[in-house]
DSSP file (Angstrom, degrees, kcal/mol; ACC not computed):
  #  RESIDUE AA STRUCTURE BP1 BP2  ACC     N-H-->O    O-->H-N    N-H-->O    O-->H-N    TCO  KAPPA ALPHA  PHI   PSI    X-CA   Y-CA   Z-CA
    1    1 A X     >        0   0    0      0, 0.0     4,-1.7     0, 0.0     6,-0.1   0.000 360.0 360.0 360.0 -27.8  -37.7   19.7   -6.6
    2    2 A X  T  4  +     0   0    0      1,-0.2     3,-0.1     2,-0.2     0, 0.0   0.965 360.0  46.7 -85.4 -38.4  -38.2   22.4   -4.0
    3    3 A X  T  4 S+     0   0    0      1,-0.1    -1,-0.2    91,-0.1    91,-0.0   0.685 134.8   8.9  55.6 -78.9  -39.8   24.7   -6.9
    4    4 A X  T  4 S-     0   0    0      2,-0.2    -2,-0.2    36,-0.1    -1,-0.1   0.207  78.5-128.9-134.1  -2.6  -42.1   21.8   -8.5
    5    5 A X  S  < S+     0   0    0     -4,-1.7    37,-4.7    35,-0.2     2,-0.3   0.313  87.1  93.8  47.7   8.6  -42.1   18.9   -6.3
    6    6 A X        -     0   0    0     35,-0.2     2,-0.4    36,-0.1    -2,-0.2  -0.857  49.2-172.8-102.0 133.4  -41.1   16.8  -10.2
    7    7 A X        -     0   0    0     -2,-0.3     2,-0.8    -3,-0.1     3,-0.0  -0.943  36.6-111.9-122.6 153.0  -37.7   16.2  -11.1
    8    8 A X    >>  -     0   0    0     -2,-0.4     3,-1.3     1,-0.1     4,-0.7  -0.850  36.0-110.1 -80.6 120.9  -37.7   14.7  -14.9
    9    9 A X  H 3> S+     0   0    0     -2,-0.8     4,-2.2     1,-0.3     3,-0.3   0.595 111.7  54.1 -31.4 -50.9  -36.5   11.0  -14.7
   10   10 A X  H 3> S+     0   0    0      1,-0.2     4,-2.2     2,-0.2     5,-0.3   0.988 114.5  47.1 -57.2 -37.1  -33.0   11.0  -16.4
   11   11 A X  H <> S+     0   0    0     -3,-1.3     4,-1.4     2,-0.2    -2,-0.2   0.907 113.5  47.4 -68.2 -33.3  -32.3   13.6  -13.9
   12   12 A X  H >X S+     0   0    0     -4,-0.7     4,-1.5    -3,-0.3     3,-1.2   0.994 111.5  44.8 -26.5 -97.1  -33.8   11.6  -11.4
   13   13 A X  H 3X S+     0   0    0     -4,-2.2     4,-1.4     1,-0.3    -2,-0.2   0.728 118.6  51.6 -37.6 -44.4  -32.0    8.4  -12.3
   14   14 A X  H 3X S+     0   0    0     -4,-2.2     4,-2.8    -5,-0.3    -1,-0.3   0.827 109.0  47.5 -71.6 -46.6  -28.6   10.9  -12.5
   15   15 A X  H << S+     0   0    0     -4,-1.4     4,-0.3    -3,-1.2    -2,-0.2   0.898 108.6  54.1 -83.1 -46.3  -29.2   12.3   -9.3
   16   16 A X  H  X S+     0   0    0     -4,-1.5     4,-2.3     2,-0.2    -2,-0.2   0.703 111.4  50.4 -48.2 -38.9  -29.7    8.6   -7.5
   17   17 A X  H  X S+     0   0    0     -4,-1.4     4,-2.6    -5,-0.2    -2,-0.2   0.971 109.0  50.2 -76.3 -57.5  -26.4    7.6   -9.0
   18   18 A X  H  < S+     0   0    0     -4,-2.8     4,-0.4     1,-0.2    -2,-0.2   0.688 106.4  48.1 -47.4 -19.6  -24.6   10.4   -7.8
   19   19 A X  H >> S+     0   0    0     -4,-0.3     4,-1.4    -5,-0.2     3,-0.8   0.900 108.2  56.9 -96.9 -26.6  -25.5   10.4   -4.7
   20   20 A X  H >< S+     0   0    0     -4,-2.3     3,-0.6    -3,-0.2    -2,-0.2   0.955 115.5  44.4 -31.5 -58.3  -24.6    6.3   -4.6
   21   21 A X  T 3< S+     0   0    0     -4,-2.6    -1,-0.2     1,-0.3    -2,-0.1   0.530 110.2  53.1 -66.8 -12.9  -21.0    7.4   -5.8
   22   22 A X  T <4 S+     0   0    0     -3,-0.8     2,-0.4    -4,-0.4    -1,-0.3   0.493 100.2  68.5-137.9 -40.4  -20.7   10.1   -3.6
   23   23 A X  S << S-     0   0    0     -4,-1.4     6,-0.1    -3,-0.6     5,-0.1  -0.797  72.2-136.7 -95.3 115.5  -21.5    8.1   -0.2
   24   24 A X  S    S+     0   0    0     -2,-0.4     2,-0.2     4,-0.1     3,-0.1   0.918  87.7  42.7 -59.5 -31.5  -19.3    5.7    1.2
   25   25 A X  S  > S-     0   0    0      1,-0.1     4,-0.7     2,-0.0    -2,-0.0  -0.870  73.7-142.3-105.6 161.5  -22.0    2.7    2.3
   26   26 A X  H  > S+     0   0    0     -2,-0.2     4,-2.4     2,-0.2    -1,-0.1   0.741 102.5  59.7 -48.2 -51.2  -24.7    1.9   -0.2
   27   27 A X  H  > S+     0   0    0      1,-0.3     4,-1.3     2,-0.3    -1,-0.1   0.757 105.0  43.3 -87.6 -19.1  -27.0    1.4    2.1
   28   28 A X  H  > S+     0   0    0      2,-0.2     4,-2.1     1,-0.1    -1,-0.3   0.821 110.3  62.0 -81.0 -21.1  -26.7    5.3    3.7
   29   29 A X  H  X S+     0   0    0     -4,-0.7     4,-0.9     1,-0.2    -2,-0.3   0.894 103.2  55.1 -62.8 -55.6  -26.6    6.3   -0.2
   30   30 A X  H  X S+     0   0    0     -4,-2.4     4,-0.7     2,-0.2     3,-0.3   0.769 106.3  43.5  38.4 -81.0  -30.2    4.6    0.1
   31   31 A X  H  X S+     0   0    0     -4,-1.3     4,-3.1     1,-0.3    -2,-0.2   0.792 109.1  59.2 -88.3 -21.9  -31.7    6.5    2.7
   32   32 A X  H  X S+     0   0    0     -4,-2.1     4,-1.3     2,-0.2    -1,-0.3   0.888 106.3  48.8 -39.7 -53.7  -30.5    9.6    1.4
   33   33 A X  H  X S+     0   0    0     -4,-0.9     4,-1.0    -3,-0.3    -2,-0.2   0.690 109.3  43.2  -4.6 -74.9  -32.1    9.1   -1.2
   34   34 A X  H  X S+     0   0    0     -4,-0.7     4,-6.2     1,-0.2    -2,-0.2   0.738 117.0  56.9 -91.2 -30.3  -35.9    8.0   -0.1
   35   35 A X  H  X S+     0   0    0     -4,-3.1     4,-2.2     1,-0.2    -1,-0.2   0.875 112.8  39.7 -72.2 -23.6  -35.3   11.1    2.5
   36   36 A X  H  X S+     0   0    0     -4,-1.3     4,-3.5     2,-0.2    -1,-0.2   0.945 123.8  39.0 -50.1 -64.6  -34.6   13.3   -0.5
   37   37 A X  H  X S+     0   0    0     -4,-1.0     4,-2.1     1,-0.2     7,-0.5   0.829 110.2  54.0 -48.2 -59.2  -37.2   11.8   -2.4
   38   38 A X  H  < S+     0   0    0     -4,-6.2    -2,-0.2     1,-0.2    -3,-0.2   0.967 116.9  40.7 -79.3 -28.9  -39.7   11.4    0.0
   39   39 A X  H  < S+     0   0    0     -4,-2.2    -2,-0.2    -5,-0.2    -1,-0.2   0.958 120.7  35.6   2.0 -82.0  -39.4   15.5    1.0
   40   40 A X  H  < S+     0   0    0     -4,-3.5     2,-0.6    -5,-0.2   -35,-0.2   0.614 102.8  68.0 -97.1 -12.9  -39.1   17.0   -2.0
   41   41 A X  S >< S-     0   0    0     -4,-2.1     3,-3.0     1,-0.1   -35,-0.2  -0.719  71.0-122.7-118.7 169.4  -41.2   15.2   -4.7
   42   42 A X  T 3  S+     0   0    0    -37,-4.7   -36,-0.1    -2,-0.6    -1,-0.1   0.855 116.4  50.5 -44.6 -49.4  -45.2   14.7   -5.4
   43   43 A X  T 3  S+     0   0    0    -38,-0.3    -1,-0.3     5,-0.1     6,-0.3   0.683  78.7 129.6 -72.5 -18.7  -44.4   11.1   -5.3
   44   44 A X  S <  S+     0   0    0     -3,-3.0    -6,-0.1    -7,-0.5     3,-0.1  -0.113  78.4  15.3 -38.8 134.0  -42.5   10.8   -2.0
   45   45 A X  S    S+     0   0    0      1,-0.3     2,-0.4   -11,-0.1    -1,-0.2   0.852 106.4 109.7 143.9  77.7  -43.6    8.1    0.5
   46   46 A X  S  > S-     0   0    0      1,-0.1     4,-0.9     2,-0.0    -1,-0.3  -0.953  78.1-119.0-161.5 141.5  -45.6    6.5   -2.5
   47   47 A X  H  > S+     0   0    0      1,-0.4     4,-1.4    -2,-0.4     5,-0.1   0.529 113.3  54.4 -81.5  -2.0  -44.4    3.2   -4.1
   48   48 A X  H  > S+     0   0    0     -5,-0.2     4,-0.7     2,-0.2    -1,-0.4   0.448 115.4  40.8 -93.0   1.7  -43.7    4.3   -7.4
   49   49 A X  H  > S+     0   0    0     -6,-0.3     4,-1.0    -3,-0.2    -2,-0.2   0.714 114.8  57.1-106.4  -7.8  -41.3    7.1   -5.7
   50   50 A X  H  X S+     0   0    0     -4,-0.9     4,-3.6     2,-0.2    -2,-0.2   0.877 111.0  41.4 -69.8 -76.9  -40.4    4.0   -3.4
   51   51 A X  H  < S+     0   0    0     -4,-1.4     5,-0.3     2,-0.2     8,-0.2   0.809 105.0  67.5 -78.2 -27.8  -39.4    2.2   -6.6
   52   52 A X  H >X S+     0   0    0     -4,-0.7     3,-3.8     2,-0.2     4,-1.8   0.991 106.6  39.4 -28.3 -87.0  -37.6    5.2   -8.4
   53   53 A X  H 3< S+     0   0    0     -4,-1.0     4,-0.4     1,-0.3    -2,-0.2   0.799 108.9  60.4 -77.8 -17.4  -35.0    5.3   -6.1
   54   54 A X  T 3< S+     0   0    0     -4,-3.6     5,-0.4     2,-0.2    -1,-0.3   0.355 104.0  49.7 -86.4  23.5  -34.7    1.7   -5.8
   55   55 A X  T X4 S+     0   0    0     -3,-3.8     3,-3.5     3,-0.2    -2,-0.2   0.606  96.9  70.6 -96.6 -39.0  -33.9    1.2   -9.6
   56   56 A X  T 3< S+     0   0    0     -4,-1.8    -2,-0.2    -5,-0.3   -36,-0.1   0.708 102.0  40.1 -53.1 -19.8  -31.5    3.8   -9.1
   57   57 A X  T 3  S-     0   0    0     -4,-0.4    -1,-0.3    16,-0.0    16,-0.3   0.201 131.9 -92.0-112.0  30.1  -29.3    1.0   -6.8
   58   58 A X  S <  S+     0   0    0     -3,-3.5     3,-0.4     1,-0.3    -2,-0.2   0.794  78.0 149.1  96.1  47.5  -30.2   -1.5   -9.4
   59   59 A X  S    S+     0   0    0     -5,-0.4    -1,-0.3     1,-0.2     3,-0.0  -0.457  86.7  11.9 -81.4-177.1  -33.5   -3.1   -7.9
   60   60 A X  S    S+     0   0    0     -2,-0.1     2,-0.3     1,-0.1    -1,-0.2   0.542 109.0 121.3   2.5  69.2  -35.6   -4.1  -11.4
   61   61 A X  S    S-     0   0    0     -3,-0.4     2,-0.2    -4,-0.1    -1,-0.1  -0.933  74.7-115.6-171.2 113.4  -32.2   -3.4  -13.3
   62   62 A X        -     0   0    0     -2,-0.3     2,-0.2     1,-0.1    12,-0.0  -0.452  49.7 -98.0 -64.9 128.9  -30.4   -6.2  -15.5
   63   63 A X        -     0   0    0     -2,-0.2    -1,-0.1     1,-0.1    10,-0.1  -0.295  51.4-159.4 -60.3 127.4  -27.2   -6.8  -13.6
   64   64 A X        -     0   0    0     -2,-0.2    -1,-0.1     8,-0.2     9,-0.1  -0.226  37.2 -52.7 -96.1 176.2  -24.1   -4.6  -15.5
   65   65 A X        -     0   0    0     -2,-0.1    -1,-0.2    10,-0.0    10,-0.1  -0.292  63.9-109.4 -18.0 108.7  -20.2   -4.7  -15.6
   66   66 A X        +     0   0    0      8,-0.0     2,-0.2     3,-0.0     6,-0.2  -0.505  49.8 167.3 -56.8 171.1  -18.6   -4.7  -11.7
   67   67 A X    >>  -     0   0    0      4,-0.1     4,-3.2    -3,-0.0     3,-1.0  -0.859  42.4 -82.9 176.0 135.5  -17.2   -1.5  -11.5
   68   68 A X  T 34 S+     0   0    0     -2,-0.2     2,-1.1     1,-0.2     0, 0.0  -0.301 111.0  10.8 -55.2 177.1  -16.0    0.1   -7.8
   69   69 A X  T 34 S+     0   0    0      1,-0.2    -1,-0.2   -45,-0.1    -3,-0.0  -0.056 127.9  56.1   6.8   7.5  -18.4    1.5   -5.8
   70   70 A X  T X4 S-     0   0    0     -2,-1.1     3,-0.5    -3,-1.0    -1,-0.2   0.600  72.6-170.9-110.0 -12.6  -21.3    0.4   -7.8
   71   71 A X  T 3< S-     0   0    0     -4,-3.2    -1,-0.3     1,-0.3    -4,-0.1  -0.461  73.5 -13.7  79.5-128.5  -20.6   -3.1   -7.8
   72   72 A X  T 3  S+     0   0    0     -6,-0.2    -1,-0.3    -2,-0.1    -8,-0.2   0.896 108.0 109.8 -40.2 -76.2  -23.3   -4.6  -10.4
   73   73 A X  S <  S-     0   0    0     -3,-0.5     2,-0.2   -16,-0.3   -17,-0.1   0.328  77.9 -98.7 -49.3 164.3  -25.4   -1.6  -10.7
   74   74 A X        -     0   0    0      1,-0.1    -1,-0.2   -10,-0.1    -2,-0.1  -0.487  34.5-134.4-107.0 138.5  -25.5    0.5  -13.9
   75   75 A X        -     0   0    0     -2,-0.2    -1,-0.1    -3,-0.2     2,-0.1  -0.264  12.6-158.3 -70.0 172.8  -23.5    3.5  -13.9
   76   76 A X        -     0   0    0    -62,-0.1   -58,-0.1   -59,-0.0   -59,-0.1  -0.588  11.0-167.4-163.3  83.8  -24.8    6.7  -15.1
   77   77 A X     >  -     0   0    0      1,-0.1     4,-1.2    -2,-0.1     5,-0.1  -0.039  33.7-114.8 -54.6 174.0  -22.3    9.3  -16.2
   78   78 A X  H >> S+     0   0    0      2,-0.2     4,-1.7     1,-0.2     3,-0.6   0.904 120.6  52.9 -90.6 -54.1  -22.8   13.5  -17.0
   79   79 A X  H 3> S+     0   0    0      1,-0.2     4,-1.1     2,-0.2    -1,-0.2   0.881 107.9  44.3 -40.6 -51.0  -21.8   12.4  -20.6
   80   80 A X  H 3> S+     0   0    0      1,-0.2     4,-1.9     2,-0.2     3,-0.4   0.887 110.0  58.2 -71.7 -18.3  -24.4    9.7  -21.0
   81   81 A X  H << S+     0   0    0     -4,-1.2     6,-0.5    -3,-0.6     4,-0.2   0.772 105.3  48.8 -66.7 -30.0  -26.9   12.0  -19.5
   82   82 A X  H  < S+     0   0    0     -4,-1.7    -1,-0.3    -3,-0.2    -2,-0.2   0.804 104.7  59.3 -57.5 -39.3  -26.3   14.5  -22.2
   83   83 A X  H  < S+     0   0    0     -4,-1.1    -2,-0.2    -3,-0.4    -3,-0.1   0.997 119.0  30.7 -77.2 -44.3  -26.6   11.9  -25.0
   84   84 A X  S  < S+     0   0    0     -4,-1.9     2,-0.3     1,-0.1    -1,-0.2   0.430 128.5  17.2 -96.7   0.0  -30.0   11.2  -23.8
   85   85 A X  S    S-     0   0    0     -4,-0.2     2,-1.0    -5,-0.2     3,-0.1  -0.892  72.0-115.5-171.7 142.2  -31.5   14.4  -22.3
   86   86 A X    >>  +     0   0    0     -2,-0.3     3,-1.6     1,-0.2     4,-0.6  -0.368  34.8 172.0-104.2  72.3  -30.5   18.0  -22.5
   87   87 A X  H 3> S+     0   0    0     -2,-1.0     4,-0.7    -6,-0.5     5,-0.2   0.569  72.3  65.2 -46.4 -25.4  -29.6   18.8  -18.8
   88   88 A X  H 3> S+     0   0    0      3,-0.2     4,-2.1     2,-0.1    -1,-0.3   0.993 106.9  39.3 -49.0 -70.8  -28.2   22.5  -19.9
   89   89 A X  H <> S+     0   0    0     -3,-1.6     4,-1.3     2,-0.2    -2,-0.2   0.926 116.4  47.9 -67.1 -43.5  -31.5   23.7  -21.0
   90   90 A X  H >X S+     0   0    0     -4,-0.6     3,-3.6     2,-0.2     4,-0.8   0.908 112.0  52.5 -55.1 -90.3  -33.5   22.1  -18.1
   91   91 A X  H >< S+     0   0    0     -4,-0.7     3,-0.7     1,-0.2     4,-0.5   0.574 117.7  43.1  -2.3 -81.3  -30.6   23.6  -15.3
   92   92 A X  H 3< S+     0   0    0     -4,-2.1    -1,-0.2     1,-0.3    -2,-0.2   0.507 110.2  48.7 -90.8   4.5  -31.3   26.6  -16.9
   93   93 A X  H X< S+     0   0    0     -3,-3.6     3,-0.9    -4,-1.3    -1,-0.3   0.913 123.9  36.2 -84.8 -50.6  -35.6   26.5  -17.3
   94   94 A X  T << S+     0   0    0     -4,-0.8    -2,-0.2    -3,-0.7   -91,-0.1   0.327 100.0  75.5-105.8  24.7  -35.8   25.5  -13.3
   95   95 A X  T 3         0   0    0     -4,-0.5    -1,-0.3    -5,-0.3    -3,-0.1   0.725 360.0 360.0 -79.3  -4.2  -32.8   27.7  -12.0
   96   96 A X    <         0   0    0     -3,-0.9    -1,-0.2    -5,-0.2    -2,-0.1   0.498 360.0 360.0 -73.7 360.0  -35.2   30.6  -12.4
């Protein structure tokens, strides 16, 4: 993000979850987030970069499985993020 001010959206969506899982209250998991967000990318304090990270704790998101620390919201593992996007080569295109 600091790089390109873009992150690609699964990575995005990946990044939002992790940091949910990662935080003990939701709701500091939240502002972590939008501080992240609104920094380091093009969209920050703009309501689609607004609404990014607030699918990422399941706002416009069909309610899932409970599951600790995510309650409702949809998990997002590094395995399903592999099935659907190939975080190896991307790590290694913006580590440069």
């Amino acid at each position: 993000m600091v790089n390109t001010g873009k992150m690609h959206g699964y990575m995005r969506m990946y990044w939002g979850k992790k940091i949910l899982e990662w935080s003990t209250e939701p709701e500091k998991a939240f502002q972590k987030a939008l501080y992240l967000n609104n920094k380091y990318e093009l969209d920050g304090r703009d309501p689609n970069g607004f609404a990014g990270v607030a699918w990422c704790f399941g706002k416009h998101d069909r309610p899932w499985v409970t599951r600790p620390i995510f309650g409702n919201v949809r998990f997002m593992s590094f395995e399903g993020l592999r099935r659907k996007f190939d975080a190896d080569a991307y790590a290694t295109r913006h580590s440069q």
